[in-house]
C-alpha positions as a printed Julia matrix, in Angstrom:
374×3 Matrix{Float64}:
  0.0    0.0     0.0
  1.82   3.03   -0.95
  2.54   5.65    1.7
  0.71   8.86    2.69
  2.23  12.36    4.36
  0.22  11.5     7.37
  2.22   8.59    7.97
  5.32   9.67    6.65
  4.75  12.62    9.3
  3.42  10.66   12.42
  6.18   7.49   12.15
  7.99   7.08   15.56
 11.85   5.93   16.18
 12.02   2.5    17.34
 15.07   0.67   18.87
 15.99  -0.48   15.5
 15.68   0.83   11.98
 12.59  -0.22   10.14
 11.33   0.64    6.39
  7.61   2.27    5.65
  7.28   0.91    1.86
  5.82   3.0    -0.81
  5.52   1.77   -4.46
  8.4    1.01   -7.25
 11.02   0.66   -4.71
 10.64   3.49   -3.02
 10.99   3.44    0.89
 11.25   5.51    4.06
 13.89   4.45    6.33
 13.25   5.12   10.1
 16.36   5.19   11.84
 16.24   5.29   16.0
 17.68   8.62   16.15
 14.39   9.99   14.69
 15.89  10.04   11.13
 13.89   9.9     8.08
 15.43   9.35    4.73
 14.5    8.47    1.55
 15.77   5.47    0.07
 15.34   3.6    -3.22
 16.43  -0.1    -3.84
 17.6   -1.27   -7.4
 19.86  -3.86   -9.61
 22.11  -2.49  -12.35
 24.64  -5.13  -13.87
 23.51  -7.48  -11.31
 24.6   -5.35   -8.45
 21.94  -4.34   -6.12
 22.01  -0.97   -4.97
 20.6    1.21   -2.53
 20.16   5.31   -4.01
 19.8    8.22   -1.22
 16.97  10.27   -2.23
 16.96  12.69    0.15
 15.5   13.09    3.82
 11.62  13.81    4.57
 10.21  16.41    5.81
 12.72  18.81    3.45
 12.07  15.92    0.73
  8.07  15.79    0.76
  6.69  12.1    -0.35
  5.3   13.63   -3.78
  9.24  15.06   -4.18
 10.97  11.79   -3.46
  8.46  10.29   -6.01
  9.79  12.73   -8.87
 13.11  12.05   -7.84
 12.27   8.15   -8.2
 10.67   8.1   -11.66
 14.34  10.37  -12.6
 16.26   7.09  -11.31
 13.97   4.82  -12.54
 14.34   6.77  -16.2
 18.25   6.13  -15.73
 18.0    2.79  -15.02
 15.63   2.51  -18.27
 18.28   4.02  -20.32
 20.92   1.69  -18.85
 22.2    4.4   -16.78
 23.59   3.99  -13.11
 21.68   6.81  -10.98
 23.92   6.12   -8.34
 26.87   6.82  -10.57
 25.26   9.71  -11.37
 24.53  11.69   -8.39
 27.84  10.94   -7.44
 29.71  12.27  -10.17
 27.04  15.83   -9.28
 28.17  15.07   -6.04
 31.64  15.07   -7.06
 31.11  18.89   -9.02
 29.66  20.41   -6.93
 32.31  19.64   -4.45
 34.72  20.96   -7.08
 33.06  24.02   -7.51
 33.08  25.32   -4.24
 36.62  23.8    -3.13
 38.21  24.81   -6.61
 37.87  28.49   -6.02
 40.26  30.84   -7.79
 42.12  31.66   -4.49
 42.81  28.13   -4.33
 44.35  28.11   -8.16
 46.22  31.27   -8.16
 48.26  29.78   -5.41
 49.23  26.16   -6.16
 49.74  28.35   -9.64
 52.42  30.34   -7.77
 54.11  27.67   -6.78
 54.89  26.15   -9.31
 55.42  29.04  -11.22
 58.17  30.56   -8.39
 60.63  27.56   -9.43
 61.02  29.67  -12.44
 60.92  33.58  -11.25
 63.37  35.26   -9.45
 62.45  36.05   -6.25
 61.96  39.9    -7.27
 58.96  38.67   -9.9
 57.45  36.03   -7.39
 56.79  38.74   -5.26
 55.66  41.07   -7.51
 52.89  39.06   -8.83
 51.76  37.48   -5.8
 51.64  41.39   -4.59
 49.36  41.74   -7.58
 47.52  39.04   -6.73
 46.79  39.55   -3.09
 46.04  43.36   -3.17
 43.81  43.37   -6.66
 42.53  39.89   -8.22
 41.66  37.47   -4.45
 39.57  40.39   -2.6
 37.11  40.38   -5.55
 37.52  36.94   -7.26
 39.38  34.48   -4.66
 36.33  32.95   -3.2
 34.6   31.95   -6.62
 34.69  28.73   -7.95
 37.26  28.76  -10.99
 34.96  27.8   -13.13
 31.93  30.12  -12.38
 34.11  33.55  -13.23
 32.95  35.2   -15.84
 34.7   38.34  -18.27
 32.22  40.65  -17.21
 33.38  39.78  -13.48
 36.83  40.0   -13.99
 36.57  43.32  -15.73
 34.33  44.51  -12.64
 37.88  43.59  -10.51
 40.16  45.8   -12.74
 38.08  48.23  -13.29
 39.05  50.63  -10.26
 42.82  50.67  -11.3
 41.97  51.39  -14.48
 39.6   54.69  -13.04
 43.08  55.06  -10.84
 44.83  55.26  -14.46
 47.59  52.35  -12.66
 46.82  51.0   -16.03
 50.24  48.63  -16.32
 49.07  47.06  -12.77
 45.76  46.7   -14.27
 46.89  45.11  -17.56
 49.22  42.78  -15.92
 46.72  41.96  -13.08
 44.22  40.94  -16.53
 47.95  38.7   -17.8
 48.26  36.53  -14.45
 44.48  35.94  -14.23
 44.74  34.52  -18.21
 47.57  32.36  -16.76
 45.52  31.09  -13.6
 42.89  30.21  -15.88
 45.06  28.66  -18.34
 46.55  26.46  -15.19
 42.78  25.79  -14.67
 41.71  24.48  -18.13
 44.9   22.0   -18.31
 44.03  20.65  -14.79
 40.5   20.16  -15.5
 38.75  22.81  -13.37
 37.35  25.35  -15.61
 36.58  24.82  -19.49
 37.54  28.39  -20.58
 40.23  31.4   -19.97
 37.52  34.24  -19.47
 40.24  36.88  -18.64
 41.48  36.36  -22.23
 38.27  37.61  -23.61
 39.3   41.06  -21.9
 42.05  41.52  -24.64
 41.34  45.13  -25.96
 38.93  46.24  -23.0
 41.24  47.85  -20.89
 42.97  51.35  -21.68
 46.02  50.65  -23.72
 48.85  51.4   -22.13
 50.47  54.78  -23.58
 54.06  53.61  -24.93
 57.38  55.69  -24.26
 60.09  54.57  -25.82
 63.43  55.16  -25.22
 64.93  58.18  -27.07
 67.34  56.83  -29.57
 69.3   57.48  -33.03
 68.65  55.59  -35.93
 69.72  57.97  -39.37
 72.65  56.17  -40.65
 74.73  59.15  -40.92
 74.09  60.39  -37.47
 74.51  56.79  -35.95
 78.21  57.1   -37.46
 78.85  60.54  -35.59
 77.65  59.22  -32.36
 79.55  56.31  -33.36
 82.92  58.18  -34.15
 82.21  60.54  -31.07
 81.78  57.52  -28.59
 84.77  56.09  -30.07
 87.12  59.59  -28.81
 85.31  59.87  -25.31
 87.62  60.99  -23.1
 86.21  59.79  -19.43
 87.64  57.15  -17.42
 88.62  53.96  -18.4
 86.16  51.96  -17.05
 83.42  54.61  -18.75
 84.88  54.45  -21.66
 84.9   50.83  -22.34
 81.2   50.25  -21.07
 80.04  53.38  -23.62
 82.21  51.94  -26.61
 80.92  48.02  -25.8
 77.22  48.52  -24.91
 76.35  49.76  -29.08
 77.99  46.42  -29.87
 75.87  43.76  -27.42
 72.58  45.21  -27.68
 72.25  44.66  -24.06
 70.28  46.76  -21.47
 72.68  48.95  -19.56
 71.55  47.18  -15.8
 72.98  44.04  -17.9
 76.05  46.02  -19.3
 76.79  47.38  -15.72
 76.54  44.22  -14.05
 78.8   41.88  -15.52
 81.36  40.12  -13.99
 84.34  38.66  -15.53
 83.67  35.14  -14.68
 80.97  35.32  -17.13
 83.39  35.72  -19.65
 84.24  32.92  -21.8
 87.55  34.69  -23.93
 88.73  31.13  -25.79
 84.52  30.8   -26.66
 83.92  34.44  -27.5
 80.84  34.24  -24.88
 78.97  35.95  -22.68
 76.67  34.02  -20.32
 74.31  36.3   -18.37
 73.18  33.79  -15.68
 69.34  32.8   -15.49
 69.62  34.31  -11.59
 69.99  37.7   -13.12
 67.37  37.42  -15.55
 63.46  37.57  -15.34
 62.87  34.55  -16.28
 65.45  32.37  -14.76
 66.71  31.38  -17.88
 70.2   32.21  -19.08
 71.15  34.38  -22.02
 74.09  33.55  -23.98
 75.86  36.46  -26.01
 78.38  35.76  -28.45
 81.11  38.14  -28.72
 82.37  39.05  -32.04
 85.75  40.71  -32.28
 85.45  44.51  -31.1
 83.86  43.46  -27.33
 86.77  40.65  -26.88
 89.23  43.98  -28.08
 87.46  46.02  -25.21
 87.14  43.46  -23.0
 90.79  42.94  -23.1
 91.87  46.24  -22.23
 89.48  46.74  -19.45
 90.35  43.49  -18.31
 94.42  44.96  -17.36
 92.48  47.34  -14.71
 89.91  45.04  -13.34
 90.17  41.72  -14.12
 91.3   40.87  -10.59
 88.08  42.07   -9.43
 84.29  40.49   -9.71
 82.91  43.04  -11.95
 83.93  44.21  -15.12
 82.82  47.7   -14.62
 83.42  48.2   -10.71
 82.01  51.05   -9.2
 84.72  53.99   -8.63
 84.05  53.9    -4.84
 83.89  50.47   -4.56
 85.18  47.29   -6.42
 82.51  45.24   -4.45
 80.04  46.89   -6.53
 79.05  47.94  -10.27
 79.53  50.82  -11.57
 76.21  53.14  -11.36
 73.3   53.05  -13.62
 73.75  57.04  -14.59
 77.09  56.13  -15.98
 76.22  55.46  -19.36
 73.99  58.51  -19.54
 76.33  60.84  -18.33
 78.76  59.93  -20.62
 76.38  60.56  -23.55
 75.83  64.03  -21.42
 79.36  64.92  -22.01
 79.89  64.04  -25.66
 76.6   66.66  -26.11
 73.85  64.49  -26.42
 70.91  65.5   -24.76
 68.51  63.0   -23.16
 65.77  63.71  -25.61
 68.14  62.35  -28.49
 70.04  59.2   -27.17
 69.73  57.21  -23.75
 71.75  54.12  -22.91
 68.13  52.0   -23.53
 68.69  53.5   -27.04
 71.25  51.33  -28.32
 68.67  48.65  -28.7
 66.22  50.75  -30.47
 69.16  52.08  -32.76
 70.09  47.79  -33.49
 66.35  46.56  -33.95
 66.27  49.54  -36.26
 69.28  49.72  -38.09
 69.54  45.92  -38.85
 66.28  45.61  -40.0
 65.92  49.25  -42.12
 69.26  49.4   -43.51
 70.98  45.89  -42.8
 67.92  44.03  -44.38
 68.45  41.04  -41.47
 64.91  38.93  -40.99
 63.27  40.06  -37.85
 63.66  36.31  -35.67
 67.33  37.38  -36.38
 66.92  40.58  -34.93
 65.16  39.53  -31.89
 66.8   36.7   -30.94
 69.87  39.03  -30.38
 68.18  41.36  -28.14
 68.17  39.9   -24.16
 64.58  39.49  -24.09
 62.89  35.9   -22.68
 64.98  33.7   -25.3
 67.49  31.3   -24.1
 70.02  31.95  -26.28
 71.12  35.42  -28.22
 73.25  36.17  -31.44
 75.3   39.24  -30.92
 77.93  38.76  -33.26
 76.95  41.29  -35.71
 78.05  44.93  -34.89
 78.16  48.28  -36.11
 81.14  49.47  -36.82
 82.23  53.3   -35.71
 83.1   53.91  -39.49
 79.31  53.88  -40.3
């Protein structure tokens, strides 16, 4: 006889469990706490079964009915319901344990094996103070664009637009990490590409006419500073380096019987070492600097201390005295004036161009130079 709600309601605990039978395997199981729940026998590849329903009174009988004739559909289809609800079982738990927060972090990481410790904390900065307040607690795969762009709004009103635009970069990547670990289908930060300010781009002021590239040329070539000033000026046009690079070498980075310069992977970004090539002019200067410090660690020691490199304004104060004003030429420059030169007048292919410019390759080609008789 199939149950009613008035007996459903008015069953009573007993010292042991006990089933009140409805129809089509559906039954409500009495346990001696005071318990009601919902259960539902079945067989499905000769297994028998037993499928949690729900409990009653938040499960009403005419509920747990619907919820039967859904099982019973499964098993009609040759589906396991059990299987089913717990594979739901299983997402849902994902969704709400799988929350961005929890991402972005084991994405750190594993990411921080590869950063120097400079960049770990920069992004983690980034992530802590603008992406987890907002996003952290949602489920990975519930973000949307529209929410992300709600995040980064405010430091784009702020006009912090770099922050904001790499904030937008290290979501991407978190969501990226996401889709290859299986807990989010989609990269929704990557659908913000072109809705953000763009940043405003200054570049560095630099020389690239021919003609006036062989003055500077012929001009750096007579400087009359120090030694040590003289030598960093007259190598940096020929490595394409940035000047922090330039300034910071040390001489056990110097390979003279490989023509090579190894810029360790601890002084770079990305952890990844840069190897430049030296053609003949930088093994000439590198030579004669090396008579005044190659007992030291750096090639270009600071003047008040050998423990040190030489300072960052060196470069551009040299430039100051041969009359070049920091609108026209900076030490940055020099790798405008290559990328430009090579390409515009020396017809090389652009990979060639690139790959000899210290950016995130592994390995640049700086053997080509420009002579001061341009």
């Amino acid at each position: 006889m199939p149950l009613s709600d008035i007996k459903c309601r008015t069953a009573k605990p007993q010292a042991k469990p006990y089933k009140l039978t409805d129809e089509k395997g559906l039954y409500l199981l009495i346990t001696p706490a005071g318990g009601k729940l919902w259960r539902f026998n079945y067989r499905f590849t000769g297994k028998q079964n037993t499928l949690s329903l729900g409990s009653y009174p938040d499960l009403s009988l005419s509920e747990a009915r619907l919820r039967l004739a859904d099982a019973r559909q499964m098993l009609a289809g040759d589906v396991d319901p059990g299987a089913v609800k717990k594979t739901e079982k299983q997402a849902q738990t994902d969704r709400t344990t799988h929350t961005f927060e929890r991402l972005a972090m084991e994405w750190h990481r594993k990411q921080a094996t590869t950063w120097t410790p400079s960049h770990s904390k920069l992004v983690l900065r980034i992530l802590t103070q603008h992406l987890l307040p907002s996003i952290g607690a949602l489920p990975i795969a519930e973000i949307t664009a529209p929410t992300i762009l709600h995040t980064l709004k405010p430091l784009e009103i702020r006009g912090v637009l770099e922050t904001a635009h790499r904030a937008r970069t290290i979501a991407s990547q978190i969501f990226r990490f996401g889709i290859v670990t299986g807990h989010c289908g989609h990269d929704p930060a990557g659908d913000l590409r072109g809705a953000l300010t763009p940043i405003k781009v200054t570049h560095h002021p630099s020389i690239i006419e021919p003609a006036q590239v062989g003055a500077l040329m012929r001009a750096i070539d007579g400087y009359q500073g120090t030694l040590i000033s003289r030598c960093a000026l007259r190598l940096l046009p020929l490595v394409f380096t940035r000047p922090g690079e330039l300034r910071a070498m040390e001489w056990a980075e110097i390979d003279f019987t490989a023509a090579l310069w190894t810029i360790p992977a601890s002084k770079m970004k990305m952890r990844e070492s840069h190897i430049v090539p030296l053609s003949r002019q930088p093994l000439e200067i590198l030579k004669e600097i090396q008579l005044l410090t190659g007992s030291g660690q750096y090639v270009f020691p600071s003047e008040r201390s050998a423990s040190r490199p030489m300072s960052e304004n060196t470069i551009n104060a040299a430039l100051r005295r041969l009359g070049y004003s920091k609108d026209e030429i900076v030490g940055h420059g020099f790798r405008a004036m290559a990328r430009t030169l090579l390409d515009e007048v020396l017809g090389y292919g652009v990979d060639y161009i690139e790959s000899s410019l210290p950016t995130k390759l592994k390995t640049h080609w700086a053997g080509l130079t420009i002579a001061p008789s341009i």
